[in-house]
C-alpha positions, 0 to 999 in steps of 0.5 A: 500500500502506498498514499492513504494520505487522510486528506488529501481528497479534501485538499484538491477539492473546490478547484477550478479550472485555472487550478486544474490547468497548474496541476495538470502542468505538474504532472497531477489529473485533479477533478474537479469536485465540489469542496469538502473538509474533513478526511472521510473519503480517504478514511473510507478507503483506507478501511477498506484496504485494511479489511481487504488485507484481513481477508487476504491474510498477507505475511505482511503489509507495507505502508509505503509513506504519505500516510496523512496529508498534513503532517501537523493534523493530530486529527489525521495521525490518530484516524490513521492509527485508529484504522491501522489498528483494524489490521489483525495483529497477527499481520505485521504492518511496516512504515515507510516514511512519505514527504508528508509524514517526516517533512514539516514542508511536505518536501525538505526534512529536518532534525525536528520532523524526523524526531517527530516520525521516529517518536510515531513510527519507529526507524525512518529506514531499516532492514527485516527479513522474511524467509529468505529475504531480506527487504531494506527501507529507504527514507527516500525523503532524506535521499530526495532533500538532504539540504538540513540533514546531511548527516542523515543522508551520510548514515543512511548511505552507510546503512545501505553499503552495510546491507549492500555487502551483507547481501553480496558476502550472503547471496541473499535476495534483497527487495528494497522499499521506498516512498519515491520511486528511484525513476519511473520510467527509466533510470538515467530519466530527468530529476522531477518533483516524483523521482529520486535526483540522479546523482543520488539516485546513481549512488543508490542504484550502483549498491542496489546491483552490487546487492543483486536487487531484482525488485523496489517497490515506492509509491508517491507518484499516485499511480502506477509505473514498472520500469527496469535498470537491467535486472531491477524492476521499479515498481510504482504502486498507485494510492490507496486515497486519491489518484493523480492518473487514470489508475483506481483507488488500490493496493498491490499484492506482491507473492514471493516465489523461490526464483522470482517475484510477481504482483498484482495491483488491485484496485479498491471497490469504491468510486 
């Protein structure tokens, strides 16, 4: 799961045409709806993916970041909490931090906004494995704008040259898990607002090989891509709240077999 993003469907609400024009500009499909507050459309839709994932009975559920829309809302945080609480506890549920979750901005974290998440969510990025597997967890916010914590982006570059060798000294499958996408449509693609800059993307990539990654999974870009680095298949999964493109409200089912990893999206039954 990525983009629950309580809030969100009230923030484009009562656009206008001007309005929609400067987001289409931005790469973003908005539509035009009257205006509301709150955030129960997006609530509804996030319920329904935790009832989904309860019947569905997957080892795990990832929330691949942009859990709230305004990360100051203590009203959004506890409906957030509230419906993940919904989740059998027997189903484990992994956080990846979102722009909107760990930046005060939405766009540039601080030591303050990361504090904040880790004090909510756990660790901003960390490894676990399952079965034969180890997946890595990116905070791909840092990795994005590193401009107020450079010393975060240092330690996390560590971490992930630890995990990178550990892999290739183990010959462990690596999955990686990140709320921006590394690219979306191919690797050496232009920096964009939806993507990973290429110089630190680059760095990324090069352990990611050195790792033998076949598979990252982000969300962020509110609709669906795959694309590949050679080997590495970049998946791009669509919102669970509200779209930017064509694709539906949804979740994707990722199964893991021993010699390769396939995934579904599926898309959510509301309107």
């Amino acid at each position: 799961m990525a983009d629950c993003q309580l809030g969100a469907y009230a923030t484009f609400s009562g656009m206008r045409e001007p309005d929609i024009d400067d987001f289409a500009q931005r790469d973003m499909r908005v539509e035009i709806v009257p205006k509301v507050e709150g955030f129960e459309w997006d609530a509804n839709r996030y319920s329904e993916a935790i009832a989904a994932a309860n019947a569905l009975r997957p080892a795990f559920v990832v929330m691949g970041g942009d859990m709230i829309d305004d990360p100051h809302s203590e009203a959004q945080l506890e409906a957030l909490l509230e419906i993940t609480a919904r989740l059998d506890p027997d189903i484990a549920m992994r956080w990846v931090p979102g722009n909107h979750d760990i930046a005060s901005d939405t766009v540039t974290p601080t030591r303050g906004s990361i504090d904040a998440y880790r004090t909510v969510f756990g660790p901003d990025y960390y490894a676990f494995d399952h079965g034969d597997l180890r997946f890595v967890v990116l905070n791909t916010v840092v990795i994005d704008h590193p401009e107020e914590v450079a010393d975060e982006w240092s330690e996390q570059l560590a971490f992930i040259e630890r995990e990178a060798a550990r892999a290739e000294a183990d010959g462990a499958r690596v999955v990686l898990l990140g709320h921006h996408p590394l690219f979306i449509h191919e690797p050496n693609e232009a920096d964009t607002y939806w993507n990973l800059p290429r110089k630190r993307r680059k760095t990324v990539l090069n352990l990611a090989h050195q790792a033998g990654v076949r598979a990252a999974f982000a969300g962020h870009w509110h609709r669906n891509a795959i694309a590949h680095d050679g080997d590495l298949e970049m998946v791009t999964s669509g919102p669970v709240g509200y779209p930017l493109g064509k694709d539906p409200s949804g979740f994707r089912i990722v199964r893991v077999d021993p010699d390769r990893i396939t995934h579904e999206y599926l898309p959510l039954n509301q309107d």
